[in-house]
N, C-alpha and C positions, 0 to 999 in steps of 0.2 A: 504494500500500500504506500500511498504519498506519508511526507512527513507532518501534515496537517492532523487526516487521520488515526498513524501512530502516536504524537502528541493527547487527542481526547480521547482516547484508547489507552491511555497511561489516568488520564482523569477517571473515566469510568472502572476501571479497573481499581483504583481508590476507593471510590465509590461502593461499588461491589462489597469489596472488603471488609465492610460494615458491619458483614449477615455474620461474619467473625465473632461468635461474643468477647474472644479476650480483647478481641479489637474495638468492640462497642463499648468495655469498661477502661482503658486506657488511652486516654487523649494522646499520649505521648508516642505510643505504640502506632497509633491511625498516623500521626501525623508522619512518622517512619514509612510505615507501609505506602504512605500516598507520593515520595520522595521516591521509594524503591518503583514502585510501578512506573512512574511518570521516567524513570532514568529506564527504568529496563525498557522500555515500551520505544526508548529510541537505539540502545547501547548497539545491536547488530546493524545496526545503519555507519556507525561511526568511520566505516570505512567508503563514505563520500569522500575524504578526506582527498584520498586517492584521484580523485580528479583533477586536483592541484599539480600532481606529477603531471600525468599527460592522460590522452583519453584513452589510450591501448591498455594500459595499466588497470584503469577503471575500470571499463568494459569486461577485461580478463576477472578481476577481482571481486567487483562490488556485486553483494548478497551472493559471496563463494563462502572463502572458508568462517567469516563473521559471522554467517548462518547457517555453519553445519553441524552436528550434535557437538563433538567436541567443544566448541566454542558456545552452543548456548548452555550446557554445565559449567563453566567457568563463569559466562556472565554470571548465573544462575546462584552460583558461590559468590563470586565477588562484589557484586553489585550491595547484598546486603552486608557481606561483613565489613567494606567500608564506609554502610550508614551505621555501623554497627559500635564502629570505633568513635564517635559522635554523642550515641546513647547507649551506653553499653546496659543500660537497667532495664531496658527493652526485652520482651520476648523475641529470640532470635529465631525459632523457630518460626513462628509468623511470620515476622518479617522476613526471611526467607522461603517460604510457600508463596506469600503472595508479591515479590518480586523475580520469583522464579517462573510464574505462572505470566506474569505480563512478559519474560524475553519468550517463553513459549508458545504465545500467541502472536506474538511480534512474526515470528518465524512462518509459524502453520497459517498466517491472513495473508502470506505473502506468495504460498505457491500456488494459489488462485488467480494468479494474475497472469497476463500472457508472456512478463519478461520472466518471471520465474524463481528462483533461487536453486544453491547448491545443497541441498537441507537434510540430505540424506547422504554426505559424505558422512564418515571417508570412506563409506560402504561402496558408496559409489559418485562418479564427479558428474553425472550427468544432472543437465538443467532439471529441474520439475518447474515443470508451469501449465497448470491445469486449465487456464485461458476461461473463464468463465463469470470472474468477476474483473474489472476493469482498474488500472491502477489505483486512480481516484475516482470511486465510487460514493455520486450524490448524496444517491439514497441511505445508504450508511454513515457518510461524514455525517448529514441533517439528522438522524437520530440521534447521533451523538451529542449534535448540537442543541437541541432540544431537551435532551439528555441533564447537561448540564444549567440551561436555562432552568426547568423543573426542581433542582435540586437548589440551585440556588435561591429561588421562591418559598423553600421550607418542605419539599416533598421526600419523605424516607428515602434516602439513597440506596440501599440493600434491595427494597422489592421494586425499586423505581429500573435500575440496572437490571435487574434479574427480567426483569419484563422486555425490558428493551434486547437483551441480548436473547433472548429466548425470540422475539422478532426477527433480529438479525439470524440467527440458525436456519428461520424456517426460508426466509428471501435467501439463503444459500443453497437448500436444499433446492427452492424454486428453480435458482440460475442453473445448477447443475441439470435440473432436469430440460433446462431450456436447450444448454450444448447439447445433452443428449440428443434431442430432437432434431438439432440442427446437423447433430454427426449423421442419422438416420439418412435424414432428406440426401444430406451430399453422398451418402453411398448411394441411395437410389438413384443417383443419376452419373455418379461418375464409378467408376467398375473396370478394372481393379483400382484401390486408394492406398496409395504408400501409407502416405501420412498427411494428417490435418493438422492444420496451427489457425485456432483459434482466438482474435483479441473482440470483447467487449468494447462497445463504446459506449459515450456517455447518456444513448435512448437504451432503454432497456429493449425495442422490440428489431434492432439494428446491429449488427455482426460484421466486423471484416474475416475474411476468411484464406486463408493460402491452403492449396490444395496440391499436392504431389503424388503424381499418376507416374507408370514408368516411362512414360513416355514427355510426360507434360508437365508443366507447372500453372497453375489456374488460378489467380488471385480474383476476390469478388468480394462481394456485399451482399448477405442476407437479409433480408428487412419481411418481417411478417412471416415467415415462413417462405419468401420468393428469394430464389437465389438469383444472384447475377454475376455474370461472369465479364468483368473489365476488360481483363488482360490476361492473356494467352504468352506462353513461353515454352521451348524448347527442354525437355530435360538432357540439360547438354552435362557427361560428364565431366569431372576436372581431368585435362590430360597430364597426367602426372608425366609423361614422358616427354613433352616439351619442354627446352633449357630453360623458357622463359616463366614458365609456372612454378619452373621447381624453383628460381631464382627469388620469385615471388612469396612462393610458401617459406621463405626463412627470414620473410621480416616481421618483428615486432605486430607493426599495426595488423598486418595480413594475419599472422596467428592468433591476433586478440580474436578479430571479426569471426574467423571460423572456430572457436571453441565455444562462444555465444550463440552464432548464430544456426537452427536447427532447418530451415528455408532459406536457399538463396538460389539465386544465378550470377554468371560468370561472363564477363565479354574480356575480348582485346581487340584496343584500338592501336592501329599503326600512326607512327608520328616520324617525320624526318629525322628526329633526332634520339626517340627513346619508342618504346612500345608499353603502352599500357594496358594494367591489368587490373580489373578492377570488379568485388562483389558486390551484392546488389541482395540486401536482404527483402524477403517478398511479404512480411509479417505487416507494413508501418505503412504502406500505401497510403497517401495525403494528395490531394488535389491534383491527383495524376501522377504526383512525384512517388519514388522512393526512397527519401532521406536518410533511411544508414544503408550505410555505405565499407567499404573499404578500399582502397586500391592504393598499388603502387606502379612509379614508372622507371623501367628496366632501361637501362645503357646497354642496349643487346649489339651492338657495331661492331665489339672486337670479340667475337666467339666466345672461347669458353669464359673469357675475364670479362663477365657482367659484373654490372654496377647498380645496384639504387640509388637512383637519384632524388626521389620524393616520395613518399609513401603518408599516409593518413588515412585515418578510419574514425567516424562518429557520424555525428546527426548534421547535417546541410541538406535546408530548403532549395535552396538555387545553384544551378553548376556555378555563378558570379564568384556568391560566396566559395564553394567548394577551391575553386582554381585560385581563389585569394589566399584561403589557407596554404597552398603545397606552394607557393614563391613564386621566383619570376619565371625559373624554367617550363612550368607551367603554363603561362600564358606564352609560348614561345613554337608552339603550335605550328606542324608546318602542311 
């Protein structure tokens, strides 16, 4: 989820903790516990950080190993034993269940989204993203919101939370069985289906959808139960046996983009002076475009001694911007 969310998600989880009785008779205790939730409820995010290095870094990293078991048992420990060291008169037990229970859920709201997390390492490093609720989802922040308006007006926080999440449960149960219906229909009509990749958007009754056939690659928009189909591609494999790919597969940005991305296509474009190559993730479709990206451009002139000369992978609206980021070479186009 967005970091909005995770934020009154860290409040309501406070809140919650009410239905606690040793929590209902120690002011001191609640007030711990509502510190631990609100810190746990962001602490697996803390590796945004990572963006500040560069975006391959990011891309590779962010909601990997911050949100894989091992790491949410550490949070899980350490989050309360250093509110712990503050008020050590506290029950530490509580405070520990109920800030071990907000990085747990930090975690398990997040592989409902279409980008995913790493959540079940070190079992295994593959993305989960179960694509069915949306990263910032409305209708969830607004209970939240509301959530807390309520509470602050004087209304019991314990059955106030308890209602509202028992809500939330059932509008997941709801959205799951929406994808389900939505996975039905696209098998009915496309046969055989590698794989579907699913994102929510911000209408509940609206889907973008990436489809992989062995043959094809089928990006579209569901709405209503009507599918449409935009754009049509090629399932062109990667030729690992061409200089210029393999040249490709050993940079940074290129490796970030394909361990993230579980949909893409691939081109090369010929240039007087370099050859490039560049992925093309098929999940983020936007007004025609599709802004992640990766690619690099190869110095393929002197045989086997290739060269990268510019490589970058992330999020660009316009090829403007994209060709502003990689320099002058770049624009040098022949």
């Amino acid at each position: 989820m967005d970091t909005g969310t995770h934020v009154v998600m860290g409040v309501a989880l406070g809140g919650l903790a009410t239905l606690d009785p040793a929590i209902q008779a120690d002011p001191a205790l609640f007030n711990a516990v509502l510190v631990g939730t609100m810190v746990g409820s962001q602490a697996p995010d803390i590796d945004t950080v990572l963006k500040l290095k560069n975006n391959a870094i990011y891309i590779r990293h962010h909601r990997g190993i911050t949100h894989s078991i091992p790491a949410v048992i550490l949070w899980g420990l350490g989050i309360p034993a250093l509110i712990y060291l503050f008020v050590p008169e506290v029950n530490f037990l509580h405070l520990w269940l109920w800030s071990f229970l907000a990085v747990i859920i930090h975690v398990f709201v997040d592989i409902f989204n279409a980008y995913g997390t790493q959540a079940y390492r070190p079992f295994t490093n593959r993305w989960v993203a179960y694509g069915f609720i949306n990263t910032f989802d409305p209708y969830i922040f607004t209970m939240h919101l509301a959530g807390i308006v309520a509470w602050n007006l004087g209304a019991d926080p314990g059955l106030l939370w308890l209602v509202i999440y028992f809500v939330i449960a059932l509008y997941y149960v709801k959205r799951y069985f929406d994808k389900r219906e939505l996975v039905r229909l696209i098998h009915e009509h496309f046969d055989p289906v590698e794989q579907i990749a699913t994102s929510p958007t911000l209408q509940q009754n609206v889907w973008r959808i990436a489809i992989t056939t062995p043959t094809n690659y089928y990006v579209g928009r569901a709405e209503n139960g009507h599918i449409t189909i935009l754009d049509e591609f090629v399932n062109k494999h990667i030729d690992y046996e061409d200089p210029v790919i393999q040249k490709a597969l050993t940079d940074h940005n290129i490796k970030a983009f394909l361990s993230f991305s579980p949909v893409y296509r691939y081109e090369l474009s010929y240039f007087d002076e370099y050859t490039e190559v560049r992925f093309i993730d098929l999940r983020y479709r936007s007004k025609g475009r599709y802004p992640f990206v990766a690619l690099a451009q190869i110095d393929d002139e002197h045989g086997d001694d290739m060269k990268i000369l510019n490589s970058y992978t992330g999020w660009v609206f316009t090829e403007e911007k994209l060709q502003s980021k990689l320099g002058p070479m770049a624009n040098s186009k022949g």
